[in-house]
N, C-alpha and C positions, 0 to 999 in steps of 0.2 A: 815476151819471147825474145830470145836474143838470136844474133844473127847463126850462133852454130846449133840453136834449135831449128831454124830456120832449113837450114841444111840438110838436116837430117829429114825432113819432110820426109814422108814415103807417098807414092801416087792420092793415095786414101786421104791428105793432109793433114795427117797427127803426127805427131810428133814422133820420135823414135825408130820408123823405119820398119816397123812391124804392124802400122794399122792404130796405135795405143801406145800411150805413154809407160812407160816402166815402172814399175812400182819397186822404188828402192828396199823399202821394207820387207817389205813379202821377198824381193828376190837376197837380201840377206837372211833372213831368217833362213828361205829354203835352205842357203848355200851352207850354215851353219848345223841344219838338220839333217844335211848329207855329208856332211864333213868326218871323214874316217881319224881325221889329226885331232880333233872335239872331244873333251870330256864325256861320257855320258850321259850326264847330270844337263852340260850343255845341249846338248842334242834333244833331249827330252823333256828341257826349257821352251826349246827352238818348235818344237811338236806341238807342245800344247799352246804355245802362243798363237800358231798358226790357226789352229782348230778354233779359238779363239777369235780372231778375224772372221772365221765365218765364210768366207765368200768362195767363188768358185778360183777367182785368183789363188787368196790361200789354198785350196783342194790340188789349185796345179803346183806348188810351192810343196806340198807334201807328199807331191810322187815321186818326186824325187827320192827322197829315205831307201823309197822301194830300190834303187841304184845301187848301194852300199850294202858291203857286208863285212859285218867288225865282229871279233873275238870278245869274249865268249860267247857262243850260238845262241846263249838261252837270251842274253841283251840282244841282240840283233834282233831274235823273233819278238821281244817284250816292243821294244823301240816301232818296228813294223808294221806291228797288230797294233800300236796306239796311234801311228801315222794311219792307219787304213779305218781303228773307228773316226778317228776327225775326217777326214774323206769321206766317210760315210753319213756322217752326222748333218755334213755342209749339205751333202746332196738330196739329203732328208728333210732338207730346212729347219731340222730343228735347232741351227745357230740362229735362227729369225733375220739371216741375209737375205738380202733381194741380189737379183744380176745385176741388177741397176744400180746396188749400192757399193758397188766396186769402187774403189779408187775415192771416198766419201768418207768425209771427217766424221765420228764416231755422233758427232751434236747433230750431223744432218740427217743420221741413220733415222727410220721412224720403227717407233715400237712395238707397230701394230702389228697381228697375228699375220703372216703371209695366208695367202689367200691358194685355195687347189692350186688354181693355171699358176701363181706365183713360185709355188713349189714344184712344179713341173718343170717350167721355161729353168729352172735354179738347178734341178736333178738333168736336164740335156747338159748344160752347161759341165758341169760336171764331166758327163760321159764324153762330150767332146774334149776337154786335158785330157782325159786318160786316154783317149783315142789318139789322141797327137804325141804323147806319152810313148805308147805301145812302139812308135814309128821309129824310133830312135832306142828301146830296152834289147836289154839282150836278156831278158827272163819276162816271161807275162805274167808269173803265179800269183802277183800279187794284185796287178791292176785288174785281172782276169776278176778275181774274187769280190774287186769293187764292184764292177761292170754286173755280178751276182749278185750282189746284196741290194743293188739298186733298180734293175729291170725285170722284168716281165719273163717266161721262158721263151717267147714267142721272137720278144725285142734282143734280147739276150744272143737269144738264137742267128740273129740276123748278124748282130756284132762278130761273134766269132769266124762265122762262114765270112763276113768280109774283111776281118783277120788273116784269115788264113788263105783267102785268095790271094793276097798279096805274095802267098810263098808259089814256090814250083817243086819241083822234085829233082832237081839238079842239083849239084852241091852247092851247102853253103858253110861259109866258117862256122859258126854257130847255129844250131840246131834245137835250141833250147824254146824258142817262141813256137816251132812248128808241132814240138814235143807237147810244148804246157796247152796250144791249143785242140789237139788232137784227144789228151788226157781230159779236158774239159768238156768235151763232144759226148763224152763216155754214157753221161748223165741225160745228155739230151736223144730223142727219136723222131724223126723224121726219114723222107725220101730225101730230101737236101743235104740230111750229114749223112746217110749211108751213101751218098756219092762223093761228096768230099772226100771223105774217110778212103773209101777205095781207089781214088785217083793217088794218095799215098802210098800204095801197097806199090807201088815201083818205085819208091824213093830209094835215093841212092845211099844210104842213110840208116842201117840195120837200125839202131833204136828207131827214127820216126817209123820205120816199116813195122816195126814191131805192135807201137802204138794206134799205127792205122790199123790192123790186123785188129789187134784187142778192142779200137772204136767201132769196127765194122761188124765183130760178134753182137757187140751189144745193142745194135738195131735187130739184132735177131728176124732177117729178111733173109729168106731162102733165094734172095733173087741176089745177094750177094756171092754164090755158093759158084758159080763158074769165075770171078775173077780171084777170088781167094785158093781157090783150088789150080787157076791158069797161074798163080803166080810164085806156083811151086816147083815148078819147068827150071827155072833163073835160080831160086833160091840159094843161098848159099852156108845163112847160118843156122846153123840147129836148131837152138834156140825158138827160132821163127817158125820152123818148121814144125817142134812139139807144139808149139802155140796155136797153127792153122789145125792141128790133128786134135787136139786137145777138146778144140773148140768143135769143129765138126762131130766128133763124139758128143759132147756134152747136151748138142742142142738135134743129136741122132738125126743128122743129116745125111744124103746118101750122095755120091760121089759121080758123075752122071759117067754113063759107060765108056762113050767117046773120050774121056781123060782119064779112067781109070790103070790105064798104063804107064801110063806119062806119071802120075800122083803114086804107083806104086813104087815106080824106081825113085823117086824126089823121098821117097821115107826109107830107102836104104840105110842112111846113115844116121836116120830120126829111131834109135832103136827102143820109144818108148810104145812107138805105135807101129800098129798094123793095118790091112786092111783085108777086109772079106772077099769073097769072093761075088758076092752083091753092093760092094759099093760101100760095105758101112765102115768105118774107123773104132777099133778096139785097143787094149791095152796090148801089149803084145807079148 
């Protein structure tokens, strides 16, 4: 180690200042697989060499792709979906990498079948890049889909809820992580995403409101039925408004009497719908 290794110590005492030495390769490879300036041909060199490597290093070296969006859409989506099966594959073990064999000359690698707990401790590994990933994307749709193909709906579940804790309902420049994780809640059911979900319905934010709205029907809980209906008072776009009326019809929910005032005058200007004089929402 030379004296400006030395330096660089971080408190951990490895080298580079990050806990771990850098892996040159892996981090050109990524840099090349994210490269908008890049051939395609290079790019989709740089992919499968990574997939290749195997390790959850390379898996973090290929979330990057997810970053980048180059013309024409249908390479963009081809390039994506081959970055996301190698990401998938690593955390599936079936490169036959270990965690341990990070940063390991190809002769030291061993050949033998990974072991259950071996592919386990290999698929966290994983999920933590993509999680540290997420921290810094300004789009989830893709690491979201990893984070699917490789956990449980239970585990899965938990990822997203602490995803999406990180957001609030106040403004933010971009809006697209709270959108893609909101759209991915859609799928899942519980008491935990139907509060999620509704703590969004006053985001400042008409699409996230829109998709809290739409994630909160699909918990299909009647105990949802005073915040979606209280959060028609504020409303402002239409839109939103045919959405919550929509929805309240569809799943013949009734309207509790104490708001049925408030929610008649909020569908004034909603002219698709109506409402009874019991509470129910009809076409109008």
């Amino acid at each position: 180690m030379g004296l400006f290794d030395f330096f660089k110590r971080d408190r951990s005492g490895a080298p580079g200042g990050e806990g771990k030495p850098k892996d040159r390769k892996l981090a050109s490879l990524g840099k090349k697989a994210a490269d908008k300036r890049s051939q395609s041909y290079d790019r989709d060199e740089a992919i499968r060499t990574l997939t290749d490597i195997g390790t959850h290093g390379a898996a973090e070296a290929l979330l990057k792709r997810f970053k980048l969006n180059v013309d024409p859409s249908i390479t963009d989506q081809e390039e994506k979906q081959l970055a996301f099966d190698g990401i998938v594959s690593i955390g599936k073990g079936m490169r036959g990498k270990r965690v341990s064999d990070e940063g390991k000359d190809g002769k030291a690698i061993s050949d033998e079948p990974l072991t259950e707990a071996e592919v386990l401790e290999l698929c966290e590994a994983v999920i933590e890049v993509t999680r540290t990933h997420c921290q810094r994307a300004e789009n989830y749709t893709w690491p979201l889909k990893v984070m699917r193909a490789l956990l449980d709906d239970g585990r899965y579940e938990q990822e997203l809820l602490a995803l999406l804790g990180d957001f609030d309902t106040e403004y933010t420049r971009n809006v697209e992580p709270k959108v893609n994780l909101l759209a991915a809640m859609e799928d899942l059911h519980s008491d935990a995403v139907r509060s999620a979900a509704e703590e969004f319905l006053d985001d400042v934010n008409d699409t996230v409101r829109f998709h809290a709205v739409e994630t909160t029907f699909k918990q299909d809980s009647p105990t949802s039925l005073p915040p979606l209906v209280g959060m028609m008072k504020n409303e402002e776009a239409v839109r939103i408004k045919n959405k919550v009326a929509e929805g309240l019809m569809r799943l013949d929910w009734t309207v509790p009497e104490e708001l049925r005032e408030e929610f008649r005058d909020a569908l004034r200007d909603a002219y698709e719908y109506a409402m009874t004089d019991g509470g129910k929402v009809k076409k109008a």
